[in-house]
N, C-alpha and C positions, 0 to 999 in steps of 0.2 A: 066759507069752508071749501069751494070751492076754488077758489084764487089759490087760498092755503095748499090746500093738493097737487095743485099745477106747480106751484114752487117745490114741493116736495118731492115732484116726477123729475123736475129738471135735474135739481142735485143729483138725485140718484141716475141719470142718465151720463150725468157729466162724469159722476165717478166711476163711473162702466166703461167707457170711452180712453181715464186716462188708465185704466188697467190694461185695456186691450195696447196701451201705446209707451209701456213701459216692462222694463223686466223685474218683478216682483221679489227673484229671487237675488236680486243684486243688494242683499243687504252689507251693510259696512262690517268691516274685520276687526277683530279686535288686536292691536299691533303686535301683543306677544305669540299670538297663534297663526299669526302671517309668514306660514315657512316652506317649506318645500318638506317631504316626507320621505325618512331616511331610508336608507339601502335595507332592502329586505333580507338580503342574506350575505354576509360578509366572515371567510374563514382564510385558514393557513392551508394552502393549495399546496408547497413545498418548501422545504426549508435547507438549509446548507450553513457550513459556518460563517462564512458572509454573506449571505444573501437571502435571501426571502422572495417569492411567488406567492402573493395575495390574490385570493379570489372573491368576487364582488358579484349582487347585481344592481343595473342601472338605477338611474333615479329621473324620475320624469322633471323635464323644463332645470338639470341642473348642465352650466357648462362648463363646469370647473370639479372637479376632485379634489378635496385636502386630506393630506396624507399625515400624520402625526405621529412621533414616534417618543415617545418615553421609557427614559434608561435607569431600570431597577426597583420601580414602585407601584408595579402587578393591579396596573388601570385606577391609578389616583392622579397618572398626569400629572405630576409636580415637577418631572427635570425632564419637560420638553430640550430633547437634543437635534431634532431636524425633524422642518416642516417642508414637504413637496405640496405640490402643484402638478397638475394633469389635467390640461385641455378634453373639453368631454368628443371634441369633432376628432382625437387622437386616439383614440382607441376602439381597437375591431375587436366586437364581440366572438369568443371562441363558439359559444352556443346565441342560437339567434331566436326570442319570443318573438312571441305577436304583438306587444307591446314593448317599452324600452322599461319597465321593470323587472321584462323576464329574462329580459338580455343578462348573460354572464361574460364577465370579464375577468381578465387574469393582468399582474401587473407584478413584475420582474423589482425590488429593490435591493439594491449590492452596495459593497462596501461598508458594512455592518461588522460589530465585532465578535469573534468565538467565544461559546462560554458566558453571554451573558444572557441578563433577563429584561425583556424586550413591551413594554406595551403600544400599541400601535391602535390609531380610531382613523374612520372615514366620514365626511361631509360630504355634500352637495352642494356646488353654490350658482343661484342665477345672476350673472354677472350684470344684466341689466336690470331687475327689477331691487337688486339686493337682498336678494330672497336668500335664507339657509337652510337645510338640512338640520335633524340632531343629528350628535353623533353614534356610529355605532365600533364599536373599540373588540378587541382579544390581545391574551398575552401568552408571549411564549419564551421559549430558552433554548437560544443556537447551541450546534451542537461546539465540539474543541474543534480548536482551529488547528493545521498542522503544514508550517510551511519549512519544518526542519525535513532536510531529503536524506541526511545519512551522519554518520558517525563511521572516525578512523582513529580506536583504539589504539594505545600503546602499553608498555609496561607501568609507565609511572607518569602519562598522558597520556590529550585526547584531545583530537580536535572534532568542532558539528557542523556544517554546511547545512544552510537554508537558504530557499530563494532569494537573491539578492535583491531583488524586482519589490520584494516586499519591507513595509517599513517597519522597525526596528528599534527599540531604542536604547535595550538592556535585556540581559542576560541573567541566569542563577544555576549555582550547579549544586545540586546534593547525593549524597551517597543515602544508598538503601539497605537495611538490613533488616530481614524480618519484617518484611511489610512495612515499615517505617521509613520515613526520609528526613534526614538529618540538614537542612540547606547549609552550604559550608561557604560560600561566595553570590555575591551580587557586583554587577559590576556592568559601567556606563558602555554603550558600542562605541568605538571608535570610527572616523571616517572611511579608513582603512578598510575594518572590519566589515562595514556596510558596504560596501561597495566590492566586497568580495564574496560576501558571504558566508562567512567563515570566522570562526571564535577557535582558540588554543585554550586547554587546560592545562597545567602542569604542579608537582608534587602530590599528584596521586598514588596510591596504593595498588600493588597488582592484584590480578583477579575477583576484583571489587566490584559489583553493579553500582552504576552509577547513574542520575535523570538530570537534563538538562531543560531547561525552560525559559521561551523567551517572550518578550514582553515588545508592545505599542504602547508605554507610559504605561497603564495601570492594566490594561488587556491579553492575557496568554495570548498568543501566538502560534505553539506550539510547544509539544513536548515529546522527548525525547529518551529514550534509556538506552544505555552501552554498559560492555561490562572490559574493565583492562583486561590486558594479555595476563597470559602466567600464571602463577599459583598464589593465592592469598598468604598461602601455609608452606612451610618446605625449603628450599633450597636453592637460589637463582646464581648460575652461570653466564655471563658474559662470554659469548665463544667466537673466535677467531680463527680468521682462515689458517687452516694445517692443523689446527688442534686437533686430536684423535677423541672423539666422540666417546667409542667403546671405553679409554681410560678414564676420560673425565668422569663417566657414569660409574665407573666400580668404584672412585676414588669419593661418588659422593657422600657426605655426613647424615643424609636424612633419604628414606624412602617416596618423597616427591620431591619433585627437580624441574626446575623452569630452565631452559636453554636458550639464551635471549641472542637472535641473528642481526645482524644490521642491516639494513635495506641499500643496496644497491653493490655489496660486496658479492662473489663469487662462493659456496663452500663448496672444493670439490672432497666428500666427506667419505666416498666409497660407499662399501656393503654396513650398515649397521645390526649388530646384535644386543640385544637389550640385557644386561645383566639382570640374575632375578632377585635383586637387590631393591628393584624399583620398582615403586607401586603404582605411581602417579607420571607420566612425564610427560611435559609439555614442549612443543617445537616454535616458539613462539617471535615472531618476526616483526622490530620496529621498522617502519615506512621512513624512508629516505629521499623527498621532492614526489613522492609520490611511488616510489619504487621499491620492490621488494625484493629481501633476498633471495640469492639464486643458492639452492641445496643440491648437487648433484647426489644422490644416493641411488645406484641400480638395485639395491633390495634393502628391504628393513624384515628383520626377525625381535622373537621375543626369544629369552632364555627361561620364562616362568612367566607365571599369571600376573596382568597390570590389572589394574581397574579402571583409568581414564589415560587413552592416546590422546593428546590436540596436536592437532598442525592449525597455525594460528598465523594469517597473513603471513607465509610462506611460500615460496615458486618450489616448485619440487621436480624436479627434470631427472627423469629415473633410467630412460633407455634401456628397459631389461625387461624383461619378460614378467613370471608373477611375481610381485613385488614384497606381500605382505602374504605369508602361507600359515594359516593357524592348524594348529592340531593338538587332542591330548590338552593339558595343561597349559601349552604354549599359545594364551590368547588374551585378549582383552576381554574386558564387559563393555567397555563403550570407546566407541572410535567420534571423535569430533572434526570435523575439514571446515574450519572456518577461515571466511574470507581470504582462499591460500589456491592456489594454482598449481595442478599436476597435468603436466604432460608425460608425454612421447612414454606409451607404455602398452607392450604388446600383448599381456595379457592383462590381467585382473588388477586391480590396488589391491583387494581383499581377497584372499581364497579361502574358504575353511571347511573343514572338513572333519569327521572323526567324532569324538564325543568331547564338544566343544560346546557351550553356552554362552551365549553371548544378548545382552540386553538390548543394544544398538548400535545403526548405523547415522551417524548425521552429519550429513553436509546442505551446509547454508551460506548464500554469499560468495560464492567460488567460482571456479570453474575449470571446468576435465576436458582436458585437450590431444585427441590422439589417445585414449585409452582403448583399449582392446580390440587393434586394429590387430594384432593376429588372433582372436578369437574368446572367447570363454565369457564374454561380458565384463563389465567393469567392477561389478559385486556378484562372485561366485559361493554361494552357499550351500550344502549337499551335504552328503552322509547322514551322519546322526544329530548332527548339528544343532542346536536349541536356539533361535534368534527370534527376538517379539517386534522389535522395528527397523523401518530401515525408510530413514527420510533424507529426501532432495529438497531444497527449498533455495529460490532468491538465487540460482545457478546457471550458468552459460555452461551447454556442454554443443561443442565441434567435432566432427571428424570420429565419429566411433562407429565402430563396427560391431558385427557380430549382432550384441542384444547390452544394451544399456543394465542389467542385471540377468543374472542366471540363478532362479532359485528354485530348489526343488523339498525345498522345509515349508510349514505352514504359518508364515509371520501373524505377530498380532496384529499388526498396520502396516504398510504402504502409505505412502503419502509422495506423490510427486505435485510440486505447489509453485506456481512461479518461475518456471523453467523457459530459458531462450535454446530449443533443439535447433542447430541445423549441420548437414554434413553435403560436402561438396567433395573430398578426395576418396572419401570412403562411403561402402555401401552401407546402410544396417538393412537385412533385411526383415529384422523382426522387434518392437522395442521392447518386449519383455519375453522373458523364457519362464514360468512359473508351472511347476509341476502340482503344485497345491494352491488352491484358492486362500487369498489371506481373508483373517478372517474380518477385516476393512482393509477398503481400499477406495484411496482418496486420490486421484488427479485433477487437478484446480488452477485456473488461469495462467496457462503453458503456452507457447508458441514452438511450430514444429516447423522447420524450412528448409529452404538448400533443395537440392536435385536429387542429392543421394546416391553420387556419382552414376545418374540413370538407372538406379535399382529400385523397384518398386518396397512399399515398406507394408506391411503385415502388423496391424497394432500386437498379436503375439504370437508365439508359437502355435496356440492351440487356437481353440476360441472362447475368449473371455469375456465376449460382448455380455454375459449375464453378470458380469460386476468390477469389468473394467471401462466405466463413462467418461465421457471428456468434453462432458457440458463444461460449457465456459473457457473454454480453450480454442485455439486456432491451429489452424493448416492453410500452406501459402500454396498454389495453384502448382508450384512446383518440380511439390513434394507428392507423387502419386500413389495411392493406395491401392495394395494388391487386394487378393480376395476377403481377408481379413481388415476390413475399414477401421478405422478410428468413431468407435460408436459418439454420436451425437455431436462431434463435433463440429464448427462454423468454418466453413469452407473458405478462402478467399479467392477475388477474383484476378489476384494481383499474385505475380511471384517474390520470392525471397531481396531477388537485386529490386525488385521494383518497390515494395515496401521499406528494407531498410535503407540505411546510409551507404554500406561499403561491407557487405559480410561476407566477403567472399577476404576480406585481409580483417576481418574481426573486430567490423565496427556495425553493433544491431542496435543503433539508434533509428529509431523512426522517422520518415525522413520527412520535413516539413509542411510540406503542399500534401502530402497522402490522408487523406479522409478514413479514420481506422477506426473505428469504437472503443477496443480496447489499445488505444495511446495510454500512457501512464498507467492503465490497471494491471495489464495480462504479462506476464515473460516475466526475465530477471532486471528486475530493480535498477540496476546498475544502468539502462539502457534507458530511463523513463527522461 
């Protein structure tokens, strides 16, 4: 019994010995649970219509990221369209744990397409042990993509400009009526075309809305809506230099009338008076290599009540004092300055006055040049006057004086939206004259410049700072402000020559190398 005991001490001694000489806890793995353990938290940091910003955090012992991206089957992964790859020693965490699973990372991927619906998963993977991650997946849907920059309406075409830089492979153009779109064409891009950037439409209808939409093989691009020149309805003239205006108007068959100018002819057209035969009349200007007609008219009158004035891609060179004087009966309801150019005018385009109603003012896409450089503003409103809006929008206005509008009615809106201000020959010493508060008032990513031939600028006559703002707008170093600031406005540190291109001979493109925030968002369109 004893022998037996002594053998019994030994084993149990021996297997005391090989525990103290081994690691107990090194049991074998079983091969499908041999992985690495996946990203704790993986979301959509930011999005864009190409591109996406993933945020992520680490994953311990992985040194590889797989990136997965699935097009159109909202996390089933069936139409893998691109796999990345991300080195893990290549990325610097934006937020730093105490561990690498608390680390957050962000991770930039572009060249994605607008408009679609996207599923995307993340991995871990240990490049030496062959170890992986599960995955951890979200899906989302970019926003439209939009690389059309502008449309140049005509009466019976259209042409659309989009970055050329972008690719491209067909076109579709349809008309809208009543919320509806009818697509009337598709059609292949030409090399031509692509490399111009630039599509023609022709045998359209005038005064039509029309949408354009473009395509990367199956992926919008962008999209687009314009509306032609002219009148849908009514009466269109073909007008030629020397023609008398006044007669063609008394002479015409219908109470709307389209006046269609050619682009790069001269009309020297004199004073016009509006017969009050017409209810509707349009001034409406086809582009010519890119040039528009020149209208000499030193005044324009009405003889009775219109309902819609357009000037419509038109150069308008007036040289006269107030140009357009409403009174009594003698006025519109709604003035339209599209895409059309007025200079050299000493007082007002608009003046009105008396017991006169009028619905609106709208100019969009233009640009006033040298208007009321002898004084009154370039929209003078007063008396008894009834006016509810008066909008600027997508416009270059140069060289004015006095006060950019003179009103002393109570509007229902104001909206200045998208304006390139600057004045070098002339002072303005105030940009608005307003005797009444409107009852909104909207100023929205505007650029104001130029020196202001050394005169200091007064955002208004009085002080409006309690609901005249101009968040989101600029001022170039200058352009100095008198005691009346431009409330909240972003100051630059840079002057007008040193931000744009050449604005002192009327080129406010932005100029390459300048670091601006608002490049392509703020000012008039035209200049992006």
């Amino acid at each position: 019994m004893k022998i037996i005991n002594k053998a019994i001490c030994a084993v149990f001694a021996a297997s005391i010995l090989m525990a103290c000489s081994e690691n107990v806890n090194d049991w074998p793995v079983e091969q499908g649970y041999d992985r690495l353990y996946r990203t704790t938290h993986f979301e959509l940091e930011e999005m864009q219509p190409t591109a996406v910003t993933l945020k992520f955090n680490g994953i311990s012992d992985a040194t590889k990221y797989i990136f997965e991206f699935s097009l159109g089957d909202s996390m089933k992964f069936s139409n893998i369209v691109r796999t990345e790859e991300v080195m893990a020693d290549t990325l610097t965490p934006y937020s730093e744990g105490k561990v690498i699973v608390q680390n957050e990372y962000k991770k930039l991927f572009e060249d994605l397409n607008g408009t679609t619906l996207y599923s995307v998963r993340v991995k871990g993977v240990n490049e030496q042990t062959g170890t992986e991650s599960g995955w951890f997946g979200l899906s989302f849907k970019t926003p439209a993509e939009q690389i059309f920059t502008g449309a140049v309406p005509g009466i019976i075409d259209a042409s659309v400009n989009w970055e050329s830089d972008k690719t491209a492979t067909t076109i579709k153009l349809g008309s809208v009526a009543k919320g509806d779109t009818t697509w009337i064409s598709t059609s292949t891009l030409t090399d031509t075309q692509k490399r111009n950037g630039e599509a023609s439409f022709s045998g359209l209808n005038p005064g039509t809305n029309y949408v354009a939409q473009i395509f990367n093989g199956e992926f919008i691009r962008g999209t687009y809506g314009f509306t032609t020149l002219g009148s849908a309805t009514g009466q269109t003239i073909d007008v030629q230099p020397g023609d008398n205006i006044g007669e063609l108007l008394a002479a015409a068959t219908d109470e709307t009338v389209t006046l269609v100018f050619t682009g790069g002819q001269d009309y020297d057209i004199g004073s016009v008076s509006v017969p009050a035969n017409i209810k509707n009349l349009y001034f409406s200007g086809t582009l010519v290599n890119g040039t528009r007609a020149h209208l000499h008219i030193p005044s324009f009158g009405l003889q009775g009540p219109v309902e819609d004035l357009h000037f419509q891609y038109v150069e308008v060179d007036a040289v006269g004092s107030f140009w357009m004087v409403l009174g009594g009966v003698n006025a519109f309801n709604r003035l339209f300055i599209t895409g059309s150019i007025f200079r050299h005018l000493n007082n007002c385009i608009v003046r009105a006055y008396g017991d006169v109603e009028i619905e609106g003012i709208y100019v969009n896409n233009s640009w006033l040049d040298h208007v009321s450089t002898g004084g009154w503003g370039v929209f003078n409103i007063a008396g008894n006057t009834k006016m509810h809006y008066l909008s600027i929008t997508n416009t270059t206005i140069t060289d004015v004086a006095d006060q950019l509008m003179d009103i002393r009615v109570e509007l229902d809106q104001l909206t200045l939206e998208k304006i390139t201000f600057c004045n070098y020959e002339v002072g303005l010493p105030k940009l608005i004259l307003a005797q009444k508060k409107p009852k909104e008032a909207l100023v929205s990513s505007c650029i104001f410049a130029g020196d202001n031939n050394g005169q200091k600028i007064n955002h208004g006559w009085g002080d409006y700072s309690a609901w005249l703002d101009f968040s989101g707008s600029y001022i170039t170093s200058d352009l100095v402000e008198n005691n009346r600031p431009f409330v909240n406005i972003t100051h630059l540190d840079m002057t007008s020559e040193e931000l744009f291109v050449d604005p002192r001979h009327g080129d406010f493109h932005v100029k390459d190398d300048v670091q601006f925030r608002g490049k392509g968002k703020v000012g008039d369109p035209r200049w992006w």
